[in-house]
C-alpha positions as CSV (number, residue, x, y, z in Angstrom):
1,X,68.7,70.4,36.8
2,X,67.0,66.8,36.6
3,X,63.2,66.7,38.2
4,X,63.2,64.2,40.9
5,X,61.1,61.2,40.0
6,X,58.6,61.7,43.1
7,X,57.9,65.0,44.4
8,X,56.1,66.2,47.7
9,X,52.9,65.0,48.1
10,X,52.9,62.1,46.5
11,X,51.4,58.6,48.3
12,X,53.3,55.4,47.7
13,X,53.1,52.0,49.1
14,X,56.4,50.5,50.6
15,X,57.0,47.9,53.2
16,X,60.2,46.5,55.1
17,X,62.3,45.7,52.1
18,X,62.1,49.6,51.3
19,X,61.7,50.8,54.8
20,X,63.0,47.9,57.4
21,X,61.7,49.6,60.5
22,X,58.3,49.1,59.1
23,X,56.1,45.9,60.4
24,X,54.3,45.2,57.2
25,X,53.2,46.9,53.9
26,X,51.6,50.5,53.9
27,X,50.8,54.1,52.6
28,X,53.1,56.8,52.9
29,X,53.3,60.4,51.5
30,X,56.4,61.9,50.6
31,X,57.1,65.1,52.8
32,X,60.5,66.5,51.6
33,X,62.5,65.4,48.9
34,X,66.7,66.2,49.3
35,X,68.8,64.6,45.8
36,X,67.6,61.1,45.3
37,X,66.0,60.6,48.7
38,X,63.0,61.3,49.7
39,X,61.6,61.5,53.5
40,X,57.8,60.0,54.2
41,X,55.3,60.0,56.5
42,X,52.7,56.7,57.1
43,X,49.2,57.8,56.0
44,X,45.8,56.7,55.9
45,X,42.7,56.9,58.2
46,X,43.8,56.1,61.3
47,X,47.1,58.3,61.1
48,X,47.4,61.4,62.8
49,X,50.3,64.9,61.7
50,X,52.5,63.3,64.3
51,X,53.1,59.8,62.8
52,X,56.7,58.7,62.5
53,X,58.9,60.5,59.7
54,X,61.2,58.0,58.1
């Protein structure tokens, strides 16, 4: 079995061409990881546990 290239936890910066419902460019950690996509979650200081999932 192949180790996925990001893994749970981790904190990337993406933007609209990786995420198009996103306004502009930000943090996100990855929350699961399913195959070759990952699901992840907008962080930083003024984000709370219930900001959007995408």
């Amino acid at each position: 079995m192949q180790n996925p290239s990001v893994s749970i936890g981790a904190i990337d910066f993406v933007g609209p061409p990786h995420i198009s419902a996103l306004e502009g460019f930000t943090y996100v950690t990855v929350t699961k990881v399913q195959g070759t996509t990952a699901t992840v979650q907008i962080t930083g200081p003024d984000d709370t546990e219930e900001s959007n999932e995408f």
